[in-house]
C-alpha positions as CSV (number, residue, x, y, z in Angstrom):
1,X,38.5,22.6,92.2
2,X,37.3,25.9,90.7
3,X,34.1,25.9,89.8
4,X,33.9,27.4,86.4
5,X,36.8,24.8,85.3
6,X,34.4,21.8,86.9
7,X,31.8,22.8,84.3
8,X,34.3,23.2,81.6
9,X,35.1,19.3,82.4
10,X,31.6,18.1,82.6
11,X,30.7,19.8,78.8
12,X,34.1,17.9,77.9
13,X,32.8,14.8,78.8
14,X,29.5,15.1,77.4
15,X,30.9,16.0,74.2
16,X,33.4,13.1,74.2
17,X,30.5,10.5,74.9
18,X,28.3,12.1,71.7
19,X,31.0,11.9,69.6
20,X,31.9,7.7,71.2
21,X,28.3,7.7,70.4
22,X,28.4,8.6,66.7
23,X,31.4,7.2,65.9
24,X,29.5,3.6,67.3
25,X,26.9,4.4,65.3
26,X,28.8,4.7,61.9
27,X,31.2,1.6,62.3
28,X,28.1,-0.6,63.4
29,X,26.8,-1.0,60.1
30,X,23.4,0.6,60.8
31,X,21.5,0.1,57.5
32,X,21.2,3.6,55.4
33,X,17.7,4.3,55.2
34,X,16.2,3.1,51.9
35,X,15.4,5.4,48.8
36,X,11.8,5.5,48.3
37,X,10.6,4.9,44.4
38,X,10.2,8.2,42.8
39,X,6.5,8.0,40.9
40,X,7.1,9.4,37.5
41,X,4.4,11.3,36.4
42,X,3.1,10.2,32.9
43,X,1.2,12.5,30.6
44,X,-1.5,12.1,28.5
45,X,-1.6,9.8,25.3
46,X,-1.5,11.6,22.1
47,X,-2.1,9.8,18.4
48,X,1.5,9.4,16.5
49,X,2.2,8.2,13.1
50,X,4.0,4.5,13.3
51,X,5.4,4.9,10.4
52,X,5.9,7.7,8.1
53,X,3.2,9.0,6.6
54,X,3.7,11.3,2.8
55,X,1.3,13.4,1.3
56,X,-1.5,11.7,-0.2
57,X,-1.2,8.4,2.6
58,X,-5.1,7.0,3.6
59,X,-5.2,6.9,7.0
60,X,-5.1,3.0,8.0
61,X,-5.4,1.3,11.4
62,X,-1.8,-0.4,11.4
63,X,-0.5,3.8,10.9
64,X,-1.5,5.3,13.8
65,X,-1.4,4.8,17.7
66,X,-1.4,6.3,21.1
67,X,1.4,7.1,22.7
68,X,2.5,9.1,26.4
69,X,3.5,12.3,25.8
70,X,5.2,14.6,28.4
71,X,1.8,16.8,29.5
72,X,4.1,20.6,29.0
73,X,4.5,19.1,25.5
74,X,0.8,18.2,24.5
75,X,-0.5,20.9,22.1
76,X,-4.3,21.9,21.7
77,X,-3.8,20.5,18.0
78,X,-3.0,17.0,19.0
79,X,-5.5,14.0,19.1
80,X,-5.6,12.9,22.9
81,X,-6.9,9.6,24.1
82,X,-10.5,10.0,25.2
83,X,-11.3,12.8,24.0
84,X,-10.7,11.6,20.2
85,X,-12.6,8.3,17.9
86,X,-9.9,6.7,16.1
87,X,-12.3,4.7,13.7
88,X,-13.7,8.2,13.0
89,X,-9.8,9.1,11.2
90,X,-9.6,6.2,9.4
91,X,-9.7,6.4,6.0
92,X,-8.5,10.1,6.2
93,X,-5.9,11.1,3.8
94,X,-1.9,12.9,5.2
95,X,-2.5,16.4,4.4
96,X,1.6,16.7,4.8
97,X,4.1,15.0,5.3
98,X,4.7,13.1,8.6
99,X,8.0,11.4,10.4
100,X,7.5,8.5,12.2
101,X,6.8,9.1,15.9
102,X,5.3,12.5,15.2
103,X,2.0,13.5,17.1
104,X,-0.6,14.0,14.3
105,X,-2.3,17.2,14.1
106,X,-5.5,18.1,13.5
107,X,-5.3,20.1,10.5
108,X,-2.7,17.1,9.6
109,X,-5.7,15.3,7.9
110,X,-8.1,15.4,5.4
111,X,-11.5,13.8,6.1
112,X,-13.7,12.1,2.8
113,X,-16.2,15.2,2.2
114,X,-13.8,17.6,3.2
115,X,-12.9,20.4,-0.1
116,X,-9.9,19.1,-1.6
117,X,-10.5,15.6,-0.2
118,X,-9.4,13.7,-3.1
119,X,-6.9,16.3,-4.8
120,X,-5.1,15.8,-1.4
121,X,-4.9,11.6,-1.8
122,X,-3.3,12.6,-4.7
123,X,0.7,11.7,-5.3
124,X,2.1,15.2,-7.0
125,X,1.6,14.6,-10.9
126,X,-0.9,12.4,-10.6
127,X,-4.8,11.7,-11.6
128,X,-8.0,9.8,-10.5
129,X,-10.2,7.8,-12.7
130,X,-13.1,6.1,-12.1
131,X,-14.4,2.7,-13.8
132,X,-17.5,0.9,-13.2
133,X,-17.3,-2.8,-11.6
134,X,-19.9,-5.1,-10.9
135,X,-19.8,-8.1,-8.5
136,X,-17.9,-10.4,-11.0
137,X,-15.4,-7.9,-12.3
138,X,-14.7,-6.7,-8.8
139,X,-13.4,-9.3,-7.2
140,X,-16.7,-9.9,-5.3
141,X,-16.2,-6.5,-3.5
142,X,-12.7,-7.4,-1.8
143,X,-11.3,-4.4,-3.0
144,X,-10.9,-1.8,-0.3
145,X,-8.9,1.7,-0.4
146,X,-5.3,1.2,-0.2
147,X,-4.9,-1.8,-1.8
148,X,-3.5,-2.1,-5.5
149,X,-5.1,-3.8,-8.4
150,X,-4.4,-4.6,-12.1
151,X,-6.6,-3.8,-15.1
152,X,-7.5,-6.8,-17.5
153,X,-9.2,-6.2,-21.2
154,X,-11.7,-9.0,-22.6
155,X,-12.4,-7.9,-25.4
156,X,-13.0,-9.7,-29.0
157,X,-11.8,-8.6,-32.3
158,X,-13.9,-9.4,-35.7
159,X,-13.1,-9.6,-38.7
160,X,-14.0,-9.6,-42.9
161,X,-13.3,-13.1,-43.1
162,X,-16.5,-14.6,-41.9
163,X,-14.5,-17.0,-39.3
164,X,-15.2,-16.5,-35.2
165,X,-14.2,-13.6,-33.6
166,X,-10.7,-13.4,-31.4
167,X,-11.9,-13.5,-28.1
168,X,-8.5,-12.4,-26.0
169,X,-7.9,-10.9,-22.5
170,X,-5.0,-8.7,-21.6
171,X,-3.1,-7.2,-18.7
172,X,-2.7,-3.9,-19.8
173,X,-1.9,-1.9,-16.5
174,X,-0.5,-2.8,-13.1
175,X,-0.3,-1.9,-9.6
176,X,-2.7,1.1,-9.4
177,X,-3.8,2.3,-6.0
178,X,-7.5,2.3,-5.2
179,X,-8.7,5.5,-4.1
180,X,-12.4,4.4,-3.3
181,X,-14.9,2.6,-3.5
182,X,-17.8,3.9,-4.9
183,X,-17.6,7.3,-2.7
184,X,-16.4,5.6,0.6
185,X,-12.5,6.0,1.0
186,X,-12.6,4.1,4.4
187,X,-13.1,0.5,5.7
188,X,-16.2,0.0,8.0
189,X,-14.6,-2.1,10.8
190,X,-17.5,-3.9,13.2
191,X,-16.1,-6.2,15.8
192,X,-12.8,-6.1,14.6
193,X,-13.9,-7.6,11.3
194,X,-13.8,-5.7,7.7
195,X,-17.0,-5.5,6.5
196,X,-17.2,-6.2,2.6
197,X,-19.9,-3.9,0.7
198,X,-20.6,-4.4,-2.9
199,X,-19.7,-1.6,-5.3
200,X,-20.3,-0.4,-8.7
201,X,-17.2,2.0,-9.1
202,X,-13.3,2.1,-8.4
203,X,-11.7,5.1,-8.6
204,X,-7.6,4.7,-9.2
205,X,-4.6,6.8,-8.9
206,X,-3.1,6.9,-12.2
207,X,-0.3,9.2,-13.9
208,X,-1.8,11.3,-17.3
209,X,-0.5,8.9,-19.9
210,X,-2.7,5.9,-18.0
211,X,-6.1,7.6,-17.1
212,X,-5.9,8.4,-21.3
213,X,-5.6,4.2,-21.8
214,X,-8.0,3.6,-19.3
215,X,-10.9,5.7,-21.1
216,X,-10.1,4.0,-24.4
217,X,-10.0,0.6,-22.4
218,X,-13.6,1.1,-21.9
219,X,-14.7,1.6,-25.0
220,X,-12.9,-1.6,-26.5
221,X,-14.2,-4.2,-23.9
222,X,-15.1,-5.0,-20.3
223,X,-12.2,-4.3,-17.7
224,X,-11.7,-6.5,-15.0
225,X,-9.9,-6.2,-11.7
226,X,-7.3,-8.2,-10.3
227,X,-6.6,-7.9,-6.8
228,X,-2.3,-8.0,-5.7
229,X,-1.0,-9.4,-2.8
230,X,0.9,-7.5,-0.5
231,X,4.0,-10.0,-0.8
232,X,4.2,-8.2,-4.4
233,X,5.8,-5.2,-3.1
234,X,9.3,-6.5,-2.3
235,X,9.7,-8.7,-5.7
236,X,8.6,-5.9,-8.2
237,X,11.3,-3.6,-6.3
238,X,14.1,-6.2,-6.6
239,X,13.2,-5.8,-10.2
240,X,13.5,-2.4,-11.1
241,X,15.8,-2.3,-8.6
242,X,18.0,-4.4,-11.0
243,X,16.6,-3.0,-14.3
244,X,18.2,0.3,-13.0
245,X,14.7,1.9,-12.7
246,X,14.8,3.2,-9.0
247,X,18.1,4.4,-8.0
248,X,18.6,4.1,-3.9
249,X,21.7,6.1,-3.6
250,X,24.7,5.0,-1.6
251,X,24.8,5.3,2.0
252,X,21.1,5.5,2.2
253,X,19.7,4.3,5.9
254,X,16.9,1.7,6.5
255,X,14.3,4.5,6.7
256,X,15.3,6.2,3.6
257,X,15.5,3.0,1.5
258,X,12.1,2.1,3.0
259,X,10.5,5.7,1.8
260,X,12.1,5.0,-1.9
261,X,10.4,1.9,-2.2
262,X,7.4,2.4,-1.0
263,X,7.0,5.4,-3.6
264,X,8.5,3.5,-6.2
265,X,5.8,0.6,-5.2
266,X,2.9,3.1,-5.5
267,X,3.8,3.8,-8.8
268,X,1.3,2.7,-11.3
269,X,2.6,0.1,-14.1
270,X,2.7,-0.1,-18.0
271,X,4.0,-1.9,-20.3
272,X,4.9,-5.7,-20.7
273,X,1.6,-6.9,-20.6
274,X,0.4,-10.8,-20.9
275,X,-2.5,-11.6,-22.9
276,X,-4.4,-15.0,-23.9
277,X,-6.9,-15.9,-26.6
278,X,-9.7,-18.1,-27.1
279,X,-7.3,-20.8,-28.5
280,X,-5.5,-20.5,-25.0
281,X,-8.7,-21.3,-23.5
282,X,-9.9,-24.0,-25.7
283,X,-8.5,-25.6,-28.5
284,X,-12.4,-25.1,-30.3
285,X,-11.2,-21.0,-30.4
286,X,-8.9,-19.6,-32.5
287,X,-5.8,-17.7,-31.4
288,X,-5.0,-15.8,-34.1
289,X,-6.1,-12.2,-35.1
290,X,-9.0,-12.7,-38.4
291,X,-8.0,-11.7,-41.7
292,X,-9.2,-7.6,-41.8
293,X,-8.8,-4.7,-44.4
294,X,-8.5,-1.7,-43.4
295,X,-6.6,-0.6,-40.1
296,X,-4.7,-3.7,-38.3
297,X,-6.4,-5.6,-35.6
298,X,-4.1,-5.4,-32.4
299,X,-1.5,-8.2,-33.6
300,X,-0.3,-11.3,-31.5
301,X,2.6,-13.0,-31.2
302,X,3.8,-14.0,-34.4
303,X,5.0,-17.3,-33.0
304,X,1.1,-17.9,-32.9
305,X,0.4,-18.1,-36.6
306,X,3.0,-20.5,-38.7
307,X,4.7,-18.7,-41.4
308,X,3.9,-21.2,-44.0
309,X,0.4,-20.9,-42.8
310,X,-0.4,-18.4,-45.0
311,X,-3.7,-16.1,-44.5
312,X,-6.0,-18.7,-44.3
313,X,-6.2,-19.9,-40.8
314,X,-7.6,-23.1,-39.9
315,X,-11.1,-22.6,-37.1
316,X,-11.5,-25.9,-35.0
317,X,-9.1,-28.3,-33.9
318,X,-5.7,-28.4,-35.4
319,X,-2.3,-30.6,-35.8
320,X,1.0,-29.0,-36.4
321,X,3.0,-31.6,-39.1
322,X,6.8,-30.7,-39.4
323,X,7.9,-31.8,-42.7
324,X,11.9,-31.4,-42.1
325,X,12.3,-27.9,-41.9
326,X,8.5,-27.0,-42.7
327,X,5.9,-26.8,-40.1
328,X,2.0,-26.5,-41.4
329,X,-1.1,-26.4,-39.6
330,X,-3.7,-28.9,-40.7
331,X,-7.7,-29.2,-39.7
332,X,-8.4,-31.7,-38.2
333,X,-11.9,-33.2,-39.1
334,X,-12.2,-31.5,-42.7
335,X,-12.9,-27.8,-41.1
């Protein structure tokens, strides 16, 4: 045999027993070789609103939290875990408006002695009065920013007839936002607890037409403040809700309906106001308004004083007789 064809044979051969070789290999069902996990890298955490956040929002702890953020996307504006105190931003106020999910920015928020501090707590149209409290007509000092109150007038109303004074209380305003306390628009937290400070003032967020009621308020009496509960929220917008008050138009989402009422909830409240008197109280008050000349004392329900009454009204403890279709009030006792 030639030579040169002998090699030709023996590269034959070799390449016919690499290919029996892999071909055995593929149809043995040698295991692929296993796809490592990939480690994804993480970037840094950045603070994001949970919620969103208008103009005019105090900064709470339930509103904000860290977040990963892709590290090509962090911006030198962002507040980055570590580097940034979280208890230092509460009680800062939105300086614009922020989505849900967005990174806040520095310039975002407005700290409490910043210029323009309070102008930017501020809804647009609105005003901020202050009131002095004390212990007893602040709710012991549970009032903190953020939460909403209603205004109540003791006051007690005299008159020429030589009789007791009216002594009556009255609702006059609802569901205003506390702006601070005293100066402090934040809530010192220590050990996870709110710490309760006594305070002599309460400044409120209140539209034009209110802050003039308020300032006359003082003057007639001592205003009290009564503290609302959260739950509040949801029934007062079922009601103007139905009284055609807020208007949610139609195909509004979740988000959007959320936004309306929680500016429709912020809105401070006049208007249908409850009252009681001394007679409420005890039956040894009266509860009607004392005979007066001159301009009218504020007037109460007229279902308080019996038409065939007349102007005289009985002081101390009284019967109603009904005499077929008559009804007088008698003294009871001689008064």
């Amino acid at each position: 045999m030639d030579k040169k064809k002998l090699v030709l044979l023996v590269v034959a051969l070799l390449v016919a027993a690499g290919t029996a070789f892999v071909a055995r290999s593929l149809f043995s069902g040698a295991a692929a070789p296993q796809a490592g996990a990939v480690a994804v890298p993480t970037g840094p955490k950045v603070l994001v609103a949970q919620r969103a956040l208008p103009v005019g929002t105090i900064i709470t702890a339930d509103s904000i939290s860290y977040q990963d953020w892709p590290k090509e996307l962090v911006k030198d504006a962002y507040f980055i875990e570590g580097e940034a105190d979280m208890q230092k931003l509460l009680g800062t106020v939105v300086r614009y408006p922020i989505t849900a999910g967005q990174p806040i920015t520095q310039g975002g928020l407005v700290a409490p002695g910043d210029r323009g501090f309070l102008a930017a707590a501020l809804a647009p149209g609105m005003r901020a009065v202050t009131i002095p409290v004390s212990a007893k007509t602040g709710v012991g000092g549970f009032i903190f920013p953020g939460d909403h109150v209603d205004l109540v007038l003791t006051q007690q109303v005299t008159g020429n007839d030589g009789g007791q004074p009216l002594r009556a209380s009255e609702t006059i305003l609802r569901n205003m936002r506390v702006l601070a306390t005293d100066q402090a628009t934040d809530n010192e937290v220590v050990e996870g607890k709110t710490v309760v400070h006594a305070f002599s003032t309460v400044t409120l967020e209140v539209t034009p037409r209110i802050a003039e009621k308020v300032a006359v308020a003082q003057e007639l009496g001592t205003i009290s403040l009564s503290l609302r509960s959260i739950a509040d929220n949801q029934s007062d917008f079922d009601r103007i809700l139905a009284a055609g008050e807020v208007k949610v138009p139609e195909g509004a989402t979740k988000a959007q309906e959320e936004q309306i009422m929680r500016t429709a909830m912020n809105q401070p409240m006049e208007g249908n106001t409850t009252y009681q008197t001394g007679g409420d109280v005890s039956r040894f008050q009266r509860s009607s308004r004392p005979a007066m000349s001159g301009p009218a004392a504020p007037i109460m329900s007229p279902a308080r004083v019996p038409a065939a009454a007349g102007p005289t009204v009985p002081l101390g403890p009284v019967v109603r007789v009904t005499r077929g279709k008559n009804v007088t009030v008698e003294s009871v006792g001689g008064h």
